[in-house]
C-alpha positions in Angstrom: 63.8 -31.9 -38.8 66.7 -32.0 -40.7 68.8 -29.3 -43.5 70.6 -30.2 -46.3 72.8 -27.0 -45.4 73.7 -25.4 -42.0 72.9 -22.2 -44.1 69.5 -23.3 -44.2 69.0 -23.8 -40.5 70.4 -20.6 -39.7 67.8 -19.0 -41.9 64.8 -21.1 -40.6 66.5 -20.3 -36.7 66.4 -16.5 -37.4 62.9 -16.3 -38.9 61.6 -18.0 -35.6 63.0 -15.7 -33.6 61.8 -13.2 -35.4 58.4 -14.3 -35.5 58.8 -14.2 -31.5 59.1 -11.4 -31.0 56.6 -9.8 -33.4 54.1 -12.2 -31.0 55.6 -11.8 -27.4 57.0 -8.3 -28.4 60.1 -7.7 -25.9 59.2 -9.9 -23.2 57.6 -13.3 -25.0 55.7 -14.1 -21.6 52.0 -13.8 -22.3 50.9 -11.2 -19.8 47.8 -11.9 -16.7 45.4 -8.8 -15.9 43.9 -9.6 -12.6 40.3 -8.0 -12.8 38.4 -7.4 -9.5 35.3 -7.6 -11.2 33.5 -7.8 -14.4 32.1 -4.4 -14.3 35.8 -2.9 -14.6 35.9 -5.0 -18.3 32.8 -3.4 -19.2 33.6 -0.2 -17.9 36.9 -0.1 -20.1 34.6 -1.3 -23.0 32.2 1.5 -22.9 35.3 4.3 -22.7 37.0 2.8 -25.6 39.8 1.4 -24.4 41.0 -1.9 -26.4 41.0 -4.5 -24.0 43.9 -6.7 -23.8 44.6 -9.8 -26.6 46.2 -11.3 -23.2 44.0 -14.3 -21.7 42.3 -12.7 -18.2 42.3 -13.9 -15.0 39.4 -13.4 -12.4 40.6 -13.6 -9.0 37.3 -13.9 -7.0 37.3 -14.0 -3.1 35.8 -17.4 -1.2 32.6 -17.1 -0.3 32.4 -16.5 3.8 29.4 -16.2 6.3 27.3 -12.9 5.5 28.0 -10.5 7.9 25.5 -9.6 10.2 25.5 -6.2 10.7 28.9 -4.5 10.6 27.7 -2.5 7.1 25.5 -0.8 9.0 26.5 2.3 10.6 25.6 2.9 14.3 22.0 4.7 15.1 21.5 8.0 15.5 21.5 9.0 19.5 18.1 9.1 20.8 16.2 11.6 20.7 16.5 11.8 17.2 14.2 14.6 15.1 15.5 16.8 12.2 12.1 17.6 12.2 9.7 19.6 13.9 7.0 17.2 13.7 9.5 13.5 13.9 9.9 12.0 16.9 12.9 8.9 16.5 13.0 8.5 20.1 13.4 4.4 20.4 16.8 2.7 20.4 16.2 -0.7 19.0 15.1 -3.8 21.3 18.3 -5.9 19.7 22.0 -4.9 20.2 24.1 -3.8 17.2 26.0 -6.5 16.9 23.1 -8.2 16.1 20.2 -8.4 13.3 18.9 -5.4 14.2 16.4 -3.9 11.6 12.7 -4.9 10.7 12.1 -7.9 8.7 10.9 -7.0 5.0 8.1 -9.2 4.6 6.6 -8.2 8.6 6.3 -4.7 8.5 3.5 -2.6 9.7 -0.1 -2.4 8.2 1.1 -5.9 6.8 -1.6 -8.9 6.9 -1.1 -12.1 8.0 -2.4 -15.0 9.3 -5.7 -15.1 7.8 -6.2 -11.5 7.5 -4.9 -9.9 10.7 -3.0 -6.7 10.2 0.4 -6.6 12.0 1.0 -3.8 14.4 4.4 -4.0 14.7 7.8 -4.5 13.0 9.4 -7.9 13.5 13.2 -8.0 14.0 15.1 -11.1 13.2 17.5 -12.6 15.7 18.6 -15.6 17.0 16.9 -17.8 19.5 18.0 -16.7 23.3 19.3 -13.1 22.0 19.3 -10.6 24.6 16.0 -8.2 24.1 16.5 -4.6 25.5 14.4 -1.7 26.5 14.0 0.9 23.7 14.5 3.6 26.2 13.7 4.7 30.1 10.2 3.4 31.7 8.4 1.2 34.0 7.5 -2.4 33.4 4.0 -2.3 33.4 3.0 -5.8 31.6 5.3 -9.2 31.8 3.8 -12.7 31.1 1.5 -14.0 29.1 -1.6 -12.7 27.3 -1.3 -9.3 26.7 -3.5 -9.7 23.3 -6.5 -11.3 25.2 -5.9 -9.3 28.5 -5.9 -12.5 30.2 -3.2 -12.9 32.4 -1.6 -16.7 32.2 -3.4 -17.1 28.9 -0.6 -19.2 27.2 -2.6 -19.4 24.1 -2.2 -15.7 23.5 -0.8 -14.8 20.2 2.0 -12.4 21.8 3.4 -15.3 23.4 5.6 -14.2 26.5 5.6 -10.2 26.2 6.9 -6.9 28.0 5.4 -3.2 27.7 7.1 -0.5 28.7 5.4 2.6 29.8 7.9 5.5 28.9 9.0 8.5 30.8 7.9 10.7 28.5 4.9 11.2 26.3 4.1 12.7 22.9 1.5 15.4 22.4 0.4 15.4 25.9 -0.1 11.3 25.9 1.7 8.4 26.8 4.0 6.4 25.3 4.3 2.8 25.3 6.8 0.0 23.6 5.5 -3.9 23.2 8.3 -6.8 23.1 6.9 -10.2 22.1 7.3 -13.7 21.5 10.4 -14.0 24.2 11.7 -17.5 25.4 12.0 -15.6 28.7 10.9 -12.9 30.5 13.9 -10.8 32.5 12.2 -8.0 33.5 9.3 -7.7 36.2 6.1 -5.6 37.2 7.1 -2.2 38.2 10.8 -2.2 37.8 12.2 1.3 36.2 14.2 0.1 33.6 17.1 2.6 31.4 18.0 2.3 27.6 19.9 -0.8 26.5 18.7 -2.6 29.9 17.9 -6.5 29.5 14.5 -7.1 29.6 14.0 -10.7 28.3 15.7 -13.2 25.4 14.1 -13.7 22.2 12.2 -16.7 21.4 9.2 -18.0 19.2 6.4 -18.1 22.0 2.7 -17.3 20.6 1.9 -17.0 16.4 5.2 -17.3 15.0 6.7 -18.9 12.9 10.3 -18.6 14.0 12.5 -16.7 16.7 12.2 -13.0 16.6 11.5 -10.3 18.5 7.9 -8.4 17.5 7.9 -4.9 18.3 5.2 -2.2 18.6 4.8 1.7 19.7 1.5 2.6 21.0 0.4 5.7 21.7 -2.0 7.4 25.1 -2.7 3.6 25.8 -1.6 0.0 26.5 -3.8 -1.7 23.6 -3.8 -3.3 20.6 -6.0 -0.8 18.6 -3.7 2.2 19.7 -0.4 1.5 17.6 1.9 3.9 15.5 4.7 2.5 12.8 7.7 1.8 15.1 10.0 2.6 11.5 8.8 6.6 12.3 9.7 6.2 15.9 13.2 4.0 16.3 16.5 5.7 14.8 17.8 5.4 11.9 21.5 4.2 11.2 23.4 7.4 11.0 24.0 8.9 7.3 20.8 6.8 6.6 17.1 8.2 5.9 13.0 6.9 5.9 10.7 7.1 3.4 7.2 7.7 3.9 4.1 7.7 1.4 0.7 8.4 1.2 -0.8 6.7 -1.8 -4.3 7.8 -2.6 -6.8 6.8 -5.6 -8.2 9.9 -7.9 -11.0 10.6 -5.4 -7.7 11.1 -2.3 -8.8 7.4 -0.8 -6.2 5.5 0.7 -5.3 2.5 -1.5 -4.7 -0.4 0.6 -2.2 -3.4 0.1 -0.2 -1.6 -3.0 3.1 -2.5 -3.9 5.7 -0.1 -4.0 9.0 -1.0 -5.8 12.2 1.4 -4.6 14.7 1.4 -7.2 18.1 2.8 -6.0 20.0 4.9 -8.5 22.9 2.8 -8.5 20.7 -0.4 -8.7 22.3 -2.7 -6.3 18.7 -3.8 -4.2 15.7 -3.5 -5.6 13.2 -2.4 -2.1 9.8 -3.7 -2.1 7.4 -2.4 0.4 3.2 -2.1 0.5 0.7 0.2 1.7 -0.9 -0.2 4.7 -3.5 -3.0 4.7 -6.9 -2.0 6.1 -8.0 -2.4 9.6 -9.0 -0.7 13.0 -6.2 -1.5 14.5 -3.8 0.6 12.1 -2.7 4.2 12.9 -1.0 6.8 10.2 1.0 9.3 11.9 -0.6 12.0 13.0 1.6 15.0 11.0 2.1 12.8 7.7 -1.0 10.8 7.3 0.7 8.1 5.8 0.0 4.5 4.5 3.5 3.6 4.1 7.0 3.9 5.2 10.8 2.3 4.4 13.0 2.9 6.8 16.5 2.5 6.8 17.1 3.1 3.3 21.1 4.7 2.7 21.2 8.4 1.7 20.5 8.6 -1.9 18.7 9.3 -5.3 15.6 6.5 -5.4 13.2 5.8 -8.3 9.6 4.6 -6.7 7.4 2.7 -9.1 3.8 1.5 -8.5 1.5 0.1 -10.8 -1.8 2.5 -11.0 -4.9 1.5 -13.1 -2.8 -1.2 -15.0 -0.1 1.3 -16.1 3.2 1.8 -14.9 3.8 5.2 -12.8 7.5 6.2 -11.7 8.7 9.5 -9.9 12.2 10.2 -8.5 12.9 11.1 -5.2 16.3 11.7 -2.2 16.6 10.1 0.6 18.7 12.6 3.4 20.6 11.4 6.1 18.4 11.0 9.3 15.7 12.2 8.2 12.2 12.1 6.7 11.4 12.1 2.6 7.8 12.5 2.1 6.0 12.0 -1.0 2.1 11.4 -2.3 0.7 10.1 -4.8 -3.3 10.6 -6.8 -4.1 8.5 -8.8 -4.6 10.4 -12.1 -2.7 13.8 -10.3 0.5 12.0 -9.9 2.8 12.4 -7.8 4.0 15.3 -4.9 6.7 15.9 -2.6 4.2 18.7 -0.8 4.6 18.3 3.2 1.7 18.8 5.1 0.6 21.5 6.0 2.2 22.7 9.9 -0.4 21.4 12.5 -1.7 23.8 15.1 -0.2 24.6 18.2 -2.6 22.1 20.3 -0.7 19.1 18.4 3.3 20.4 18.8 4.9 17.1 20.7 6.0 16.8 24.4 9.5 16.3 24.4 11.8 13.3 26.1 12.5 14.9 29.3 16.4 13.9 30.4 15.8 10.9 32.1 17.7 11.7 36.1 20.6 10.0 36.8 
C-alpha cells in the first residue's frame, strides 16, 4: 500500500503497533496451556476462574497394552481375618504377576450352561500359566472326572483337575481347594504340597469356553454339593475390602438371581454383581448367611442400588481395608448394616495350624 506522505505511514506504522500490543499484551506470542485432562477445564469452570482466550492444547499419552496387574496391591499374608468369624486363608491359584482375580461374569451362585449353578470363581489367565496351590495340603485328586467320580472320564465337565486336602480345617471339618480345566496336570496323588507350589498349567479342558483356571473351596468334603464362595476365603489385595449381602424379599426369603449395581463414590467403575442363583449345590457362609459377595473392591464410600418391586432402592455403604462390610436388605424394611448375631461356641473356627518346616 502506498502514502501520499511519509507522515502518513508513520501514523498508520504507530497505530499497528499499538494495536499489538493491546492483542499480544507484552509478549505478542499467543500463549499454549497444556491440560492433562478435561476434568482440570471443568474443574477451573465450576470455581470461577476465567479460562484462558489462548487456543488449548491437549497433550494425551499413546495408548499402550493394559497392564495386567501392577494396580493391584499385593494380598494380604495368609491367614488373613480381621474378624472373628472370617477366615481369608487361600493365596490365589495364579501368581501376581498375572490375572489374578475372579472373572466378573463367573462368580459364584452364578448359572450357566443351561441352568447349572457355578461353584467356583473363574480366574482368567493365559493358556499354559503356571497354577499353584492355594496353601499347604496333600494331593488327593489329579486327572480326569472329578465331577462324575469317574476316574479317566474325559468327558467330565472339570476337565483335567487337582484337589487339595488342606492341613488345617474350619470348625472342626476339612478343608478342601478344586483347580480345574488345566492343559496339564503337575502335581500327583499323595504329594504334600506348600503355598505358591506348581501344581499344573492352565488350560481349557472340560465346559469352557476359553483358558482359565476354575476354582472352588469346599468344606468337611471332596464333593460338588459341599462348596463355600472362594471370594470369603482367598485374600484380599492389601488396603482392599469384600462386600457381602443378604438380600431377602418382605417375608426374609432369599431373592435369587438379583442384580446389584455398586456405584463407587468417585464414579470411575460402575460394579455389577447378582445374588446367588438357586440350587443344592450352593452354600452361604455359615456366620453371614449370605446370597452375595464382591470382593476385591478398593477401600471406599459405595452407593449399592437394586431394583425392588419395580422401584429403585439405594443405600450407602464403606468398604475397609481387609476386611468384611456386611449389609441386608427386606424388601419393604430396607436396608441394614446389623451383623449377625455372634454364633455359639460349638461353631468358633479351627485355626491354620503353622505348617512345619
Amino acid at each position: 500500500m502506498k502514502f501520499k506522505t511519509p507522515l502518513i505511514s508513520i501514523l498508520f506504522l504507530l497505530i499497528l503497533s499499538a494495536c499489538v500490543q493491546e492483542i499480544g499484551g507484552a509478549n505478542p506470542t499467543p500463549v499454549v496451556l497444556e491440560v492433562k485432562d478435561q476434568s482440570q477445564v471443568y474443574a477451573e469452570r465450576e470455581v470461577g476462574i476465567t479460562p484462558s482466550p489462548a487456543p488449548f492444547q491437549f497433550s494425551l499419552p499413546t495408548p499402550g497394552a493394559e497392564p495386567i496387574s501392577a494396580w493391584r496391591p499385593p494380598l494380604y499374608p495368609i491367614p488373613w481375618a480381621m474378624s472373628t468369624y472370617d477366615h481369608f486363608y487361600f493365596a490365589r491359584p495364579i501368581a501376581a504377576d498375572q490375572i489374578n482375580w475372579p472373572i466378573a461374569d463367573y462368580r459364584y451362585g452364578g448359572i450357566f450352561f443351561k441352568n447349572v449353578v457355578h461353584t467356583g470363581v473363574d480366574i482368567d489367565a493365559e493358556d499354559g500359566a503356571p497354577i499353584m496351590a492355594a496353601s499347604p495340603g496333600t494331593v488327593v485328586w489329579a486327572g480326569w472326572g472329578l465331577f462324575t467320580e469317574t476316574p479317566g472320564n474325559e468327558k467330565d465337565p472339570y476337565g483335567l483337575a487337582v484337589v487339595i486336602r488342606h492341613d488345617f480345617g474350619y470348625n472342626n471339618q476339612k478343608l478342601y481347594t478344586v483347580y480345574a480345566h488345566m492343559s496339564k496336570i503337575i502335581g500327583v496323588v499323595g504329594q504334600h504340597v506348600e503355598t505358591g507350589d506348581l501344581i499344573g498349567l492352565v488350560g481349557a479342558t472340560g465346559a469352557t469356553t476359553g483358558p482359565h483356571v476354575h476354582f472352588e473351596v469346599r468344606l468337611s468334603s471332596n464333593s460338588f454339593h459341599h462348596t463355600l464362595n472362594p471370594e470369603l476365603w482367598i485374600a484380599p489385595p492389601q488396603g482392599w475390602g469384600v462386600l457381602v449381602g443378604r438380600l431377602m424379599d418382605t417375608k426374609g426369603d432369599p431373592i435369587s438371581h438379583m442384580e446389584v449395581r455398586l456405584i463407587p463414590e468417585e464414579f470411575k467403575k460402575i460394579y455389577v454383581v447378582k445374588t446367588y442363583g438357586s440350587g443344592g449345590a450352593i452354600n452361604p457362609d455359615p456366620y453371614y448367611n449370605e446370597n452375595l459377595v464382591l470382593g476385591d473392591l478398593p477401600a471406599g464410600i459405595y452407593k449399592v442400588s437394586i431394583s425392588f418391586d419395580k422401584k429403585e432402592k439405594q443405600t450407602w455403604v464403606e468398604i475397609f481395608p481387609g476386611q468384611v462390610t456386611y449389609f441386608t436388605f427386606k424388601g419393604d424394611n430396607g436396608f441394614g448394616s446389623e451383623r449377625p448375631p455372634a454364633p455359639t461356641l460349638e461353631f468358633l473356627p479351627e485355626l491354620p495350624s503353622t505348617p512345619t518346616p
